[in-house]
N, C-alpha and C positions, 0 to 999 in steps of 0.2 A: 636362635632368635626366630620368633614364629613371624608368619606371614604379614600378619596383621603390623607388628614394628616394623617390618622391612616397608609396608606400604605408607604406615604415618611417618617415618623417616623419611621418604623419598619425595613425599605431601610436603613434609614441613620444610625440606633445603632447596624445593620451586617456591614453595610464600616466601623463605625471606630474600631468593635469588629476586623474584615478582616486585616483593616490598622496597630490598635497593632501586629497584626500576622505577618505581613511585616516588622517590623518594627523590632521585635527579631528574626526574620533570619537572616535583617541583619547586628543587633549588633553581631551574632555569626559568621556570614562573615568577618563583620571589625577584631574578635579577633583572628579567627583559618584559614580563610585564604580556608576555602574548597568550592570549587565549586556548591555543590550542594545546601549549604546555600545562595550562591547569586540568585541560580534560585530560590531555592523554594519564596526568599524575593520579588524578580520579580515578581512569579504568582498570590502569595494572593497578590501586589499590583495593578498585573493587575483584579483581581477579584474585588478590592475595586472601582476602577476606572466604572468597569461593573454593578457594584449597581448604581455609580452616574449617567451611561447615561442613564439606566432602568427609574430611579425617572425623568431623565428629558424630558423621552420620556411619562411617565403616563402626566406631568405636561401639557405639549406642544401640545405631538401626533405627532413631527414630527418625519418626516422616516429615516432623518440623525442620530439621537439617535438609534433607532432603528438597525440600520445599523451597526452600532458604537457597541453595544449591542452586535449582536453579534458576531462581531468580535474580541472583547475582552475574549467573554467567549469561543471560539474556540481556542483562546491563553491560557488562563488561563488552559484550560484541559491538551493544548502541555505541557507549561513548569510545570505543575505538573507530567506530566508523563515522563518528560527529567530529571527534580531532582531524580527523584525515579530510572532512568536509572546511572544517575552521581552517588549515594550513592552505588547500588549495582554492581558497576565497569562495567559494561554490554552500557556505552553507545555512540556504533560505530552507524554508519549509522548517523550521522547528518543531509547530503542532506535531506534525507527522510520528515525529520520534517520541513525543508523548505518549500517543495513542499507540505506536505499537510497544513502547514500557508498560503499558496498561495492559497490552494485550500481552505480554510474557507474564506478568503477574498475575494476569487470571489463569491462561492457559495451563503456567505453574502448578495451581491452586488444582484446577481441573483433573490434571494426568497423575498427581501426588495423593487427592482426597478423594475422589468422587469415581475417578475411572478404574483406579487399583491395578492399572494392567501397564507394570513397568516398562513392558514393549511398544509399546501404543506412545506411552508417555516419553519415551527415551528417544523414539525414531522422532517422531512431531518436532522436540524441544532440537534436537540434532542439524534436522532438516531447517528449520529458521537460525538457530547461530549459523549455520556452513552459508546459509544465505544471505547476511548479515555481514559473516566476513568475506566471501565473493565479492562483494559488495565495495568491502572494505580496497582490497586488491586492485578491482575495475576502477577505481578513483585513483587510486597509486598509477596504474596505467595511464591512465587520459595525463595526470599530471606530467606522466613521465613524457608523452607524446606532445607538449609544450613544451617542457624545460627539461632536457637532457641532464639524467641525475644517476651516478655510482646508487646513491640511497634510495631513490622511487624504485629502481629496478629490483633492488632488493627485496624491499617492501612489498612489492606489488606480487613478486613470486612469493613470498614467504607469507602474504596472507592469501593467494590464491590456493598455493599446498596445502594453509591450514584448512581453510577453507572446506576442502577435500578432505582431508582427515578428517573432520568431523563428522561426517558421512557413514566410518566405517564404529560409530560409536555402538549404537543397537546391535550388532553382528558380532565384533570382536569382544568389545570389553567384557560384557558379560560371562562370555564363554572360557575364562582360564585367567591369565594371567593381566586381565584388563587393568588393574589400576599402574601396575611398573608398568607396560606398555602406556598406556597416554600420559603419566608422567616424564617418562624419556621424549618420548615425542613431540610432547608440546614443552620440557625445558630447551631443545633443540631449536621449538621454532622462537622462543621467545628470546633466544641469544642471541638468533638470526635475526630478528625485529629489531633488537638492542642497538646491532651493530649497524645495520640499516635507519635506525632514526637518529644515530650520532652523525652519520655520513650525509644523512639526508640534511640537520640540524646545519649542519657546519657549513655544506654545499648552499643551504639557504641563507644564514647569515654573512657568507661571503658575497653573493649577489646583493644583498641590501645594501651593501660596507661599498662594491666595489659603484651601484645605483646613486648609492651616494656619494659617493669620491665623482661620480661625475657628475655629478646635481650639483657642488660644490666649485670644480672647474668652469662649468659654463657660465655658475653666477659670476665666480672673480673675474672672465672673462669680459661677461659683460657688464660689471661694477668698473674695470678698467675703461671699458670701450667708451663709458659713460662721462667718466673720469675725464677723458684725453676732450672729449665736445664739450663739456663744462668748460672746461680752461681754454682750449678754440675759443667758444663765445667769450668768457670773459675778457683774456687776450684782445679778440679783436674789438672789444665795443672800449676796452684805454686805452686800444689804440685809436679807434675812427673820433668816440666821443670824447671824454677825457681829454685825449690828448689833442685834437684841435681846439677845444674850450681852452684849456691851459697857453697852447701855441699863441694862440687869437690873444687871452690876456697879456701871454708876455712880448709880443708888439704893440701893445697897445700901451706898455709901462716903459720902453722904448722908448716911442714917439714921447714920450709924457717925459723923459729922462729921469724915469723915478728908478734909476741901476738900481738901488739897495733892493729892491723890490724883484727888479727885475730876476735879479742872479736866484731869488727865492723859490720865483717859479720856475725858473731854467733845472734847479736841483730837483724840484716837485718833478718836472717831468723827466727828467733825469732815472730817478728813482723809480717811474711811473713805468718806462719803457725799460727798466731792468725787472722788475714784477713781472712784466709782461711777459718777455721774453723767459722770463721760470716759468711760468704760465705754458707757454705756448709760443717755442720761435718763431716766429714766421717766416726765417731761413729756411727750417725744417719743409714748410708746406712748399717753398717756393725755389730754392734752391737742391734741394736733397741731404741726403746725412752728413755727406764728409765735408759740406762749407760748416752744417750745423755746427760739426762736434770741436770744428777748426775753431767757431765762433764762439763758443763752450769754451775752448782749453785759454784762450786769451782774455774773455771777460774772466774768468777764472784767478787766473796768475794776476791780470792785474790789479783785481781789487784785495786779494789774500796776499801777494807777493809769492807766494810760491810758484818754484823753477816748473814749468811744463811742457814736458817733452811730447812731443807725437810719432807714431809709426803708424801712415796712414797709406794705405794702397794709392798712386797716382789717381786714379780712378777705377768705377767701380757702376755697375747698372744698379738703377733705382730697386729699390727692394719693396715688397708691400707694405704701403702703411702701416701695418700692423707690428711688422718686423725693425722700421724705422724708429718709430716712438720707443721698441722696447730697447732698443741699440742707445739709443739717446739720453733716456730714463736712467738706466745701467748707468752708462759714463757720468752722468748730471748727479743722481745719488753715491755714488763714489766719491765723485769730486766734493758733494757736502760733506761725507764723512770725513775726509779727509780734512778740510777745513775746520772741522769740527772737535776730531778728536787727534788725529794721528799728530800733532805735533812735528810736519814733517818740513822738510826743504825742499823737496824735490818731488814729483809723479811723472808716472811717465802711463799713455795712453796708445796702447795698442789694438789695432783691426786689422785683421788675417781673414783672406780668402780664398787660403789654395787651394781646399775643398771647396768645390765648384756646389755641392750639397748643404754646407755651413757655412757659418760663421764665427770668426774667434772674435772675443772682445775679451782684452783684460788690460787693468788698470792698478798700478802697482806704486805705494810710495815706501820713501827710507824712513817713516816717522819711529813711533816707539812700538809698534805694534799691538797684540794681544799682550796682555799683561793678567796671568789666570784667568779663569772661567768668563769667557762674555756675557753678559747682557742679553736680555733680546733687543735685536734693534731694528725697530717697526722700520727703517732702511731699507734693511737685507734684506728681510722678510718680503717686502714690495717687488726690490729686485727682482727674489725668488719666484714669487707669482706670475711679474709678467713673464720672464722665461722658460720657466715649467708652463705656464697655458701656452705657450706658441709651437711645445714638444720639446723645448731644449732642457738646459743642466747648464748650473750656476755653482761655484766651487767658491772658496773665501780661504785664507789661513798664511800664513806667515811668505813673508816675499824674501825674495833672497837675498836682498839689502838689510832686511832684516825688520824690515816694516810689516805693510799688511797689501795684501793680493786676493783682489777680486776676477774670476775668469766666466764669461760665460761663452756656454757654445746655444747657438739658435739658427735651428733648419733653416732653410731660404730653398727659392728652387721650387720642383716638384716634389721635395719633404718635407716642406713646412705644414 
């Protein structure tokens, strides 16, 4: 095999190693939609395109390949150095990369047609890529010196080295085995690249995932916090307004001896101060959690008839508001479900404080339990939120009666 196959061989298995690389920027362009994926897909495709006119100017010799050469690899360095601008938000000045594409295409033109002095024309073209990808590297760096990254660091050495290698393009390649050497060396760096823009890719997508996982926490946070003063105000204006307007009428049907009447508004408010109290006990504000939940397990049993048991610490210090409502909420949506679906006789409500750090709450009845695959139950789901935002864990699944078992733990203390 002469020289010449061994060289368009070794040309042709960097394009299509180049071309795969193009080719997953821009599968991750069609999926996420980000800018800097459709350049980088651009540059290694114009890089692949830059190996084919190389092999067909070795093939030929003619000066339009050449030309062609490297006009392509003067883009190739742009748009790797505009992606690397586009990811780390930094990249204004657009004209600029214009004008200097305009100026690799003349300059091109210049050193290939007009100068004829392949050294002149090689060092020049040399010295602006290496400049170019410096360039490229220096922006990897700054980024890395913000956001600590496995893939900037990569990055940032592996277009600094190339960088450097470019350098020794006019001096070596010419003189002997030039084209297997800068294909070995720049397939090296672009495997190096490869595996530094996956790490980089991944390392960045995880911050946006994890940016938003908590963009997502603070809103449900505060959609709850919002939640809990909604039903306060409402709560207290059936209790202050409503329910004196109602009061005031039904003494007034009283004095009047109109009973039938009366007992009508007596159940209106009846019903009015049970709303309320779902609302917003105002044991809760004024007494603390364990009269609440006491207050809870009895309105509970008596209007459902089901048996309710408690295990409640004698006492216990007030916990933050924040920790109280979710304690409350828990037991209160339990208790619905139960009413609801479990078909049960019996629950039983327990609060554990013997880690002085937590808190146990779980709430267990004997009904029929899970019966295959559940439902979502916009319930649990609620449960789940308020005690994953407070830092705790919320467990649900078959009780040892044989019903259904809710448990949650939620920090208090200096770990909440």
């Amino acid at each position: 095999m002469d020289r010449t196959t061994v060289e368009i061989t070794a040309l042709g298995f960097q394009a299509v190693v180049t071309a795969l690389l193009a080719l997953v920027y821009y599968a991750l362009w069609r999926e996420r939609r980000r800018p800097y994926y459709a350049t980088w897909a651009a540059a290694w495709g114009f890089y692949a395109v830059r190996l084919a006119f190389i092999s067909a100017f070795i093939i030929d010799r003619q000066n339009v390949w050449l030309f062609m050469h490297q006009v392509t690899t003067g883009f190739t360095a742009l748009l790797l150095l505009f992606a690397t601008l586009q990811f780390s938000r930094s990249s204004r000045g657009r004209a600029r990369y214009y004008v200097i594409a305009g100026v690799v295409v003349v300059w091109s033109y210049i050193g290939v047609y007009l100068l004829h002095n392949m050294m002149i024309a090689g060092l020049t073209s040399a010295v602006l890529l290496s400049a170019v990808t410096l360039w490229t590297g220096y922006q990897f760096w700054r980024y890395r010196s913000r956001v600590p990254s496995i893939g900037a660091t990569v990055l940032a050495w592996c277009f600094t080295l190339w960088g450097l290698h470019h350098l020794d393009y006019p001096f070596l390649r010419p003189l002997g085995a030039g084209v297997l050497y800068g294909v070995f060396a720049d397939s090296l760096f672009i495997m190096a690249i490869a595996v530094g823009g996956v790490f980089l890719v991944l390392g960045h997508e995880q911050r946006l995932l994890e940016s938003r996982s908590t963009q997502l926490e603070q809103l449900t946070r505060l959609l709850l916090k919002t939640q809990e003063e909604e039903r306060r105000r409402i709560s207290r204006e059936l209790h202050d307004e409503a329910g004196q307007i109602l009061t005031a009428v039904k003494i007034d049907l009283d004095l009047a001896g109109r009973k039938e009447s009366s007992e009508m508004v007596g159940r209106a408010i009846s019903q009015m101060r049970n709303l309320g109290n779902l609302l917003r006990p105002t044991v809760l504000d004024d007494l603390g959690l364990l009269p609440a939940i006491r207050s809870l397990a009895a309105d509970f049993s008596e209007r459902t008839h089901i048996e309710t048991s408690l295990a409640l610490p004698d006492e216990m210090p007030r916990l933050g508001p924040e920790q109280e409502v979710a304690v409350y909420r828990v037991v209160q949506e339990a208790l619905t479900n139960v009413a609801r679906h479990a078909d049960a006789a019996r629950v039983r409500i327990e609060i554990d404080r013997a880690d002085p750090t937590q808190l146990e709450v779980r709430i267990e009845d004997d009904g029929r339990g899970l019966k295959g695959e559940a439902e979502p139950n916009l319930g649990l789901l609620g449960m789940r939120e308020r005690v994953t935002a407070l830092g705790g864990a919320l467990e649900t699944g078959p009780a040892g009666s044989g019903g259904f078992r809710v448990a949650a733990t939620i920090p208090v203390g200096g770990d909440a």
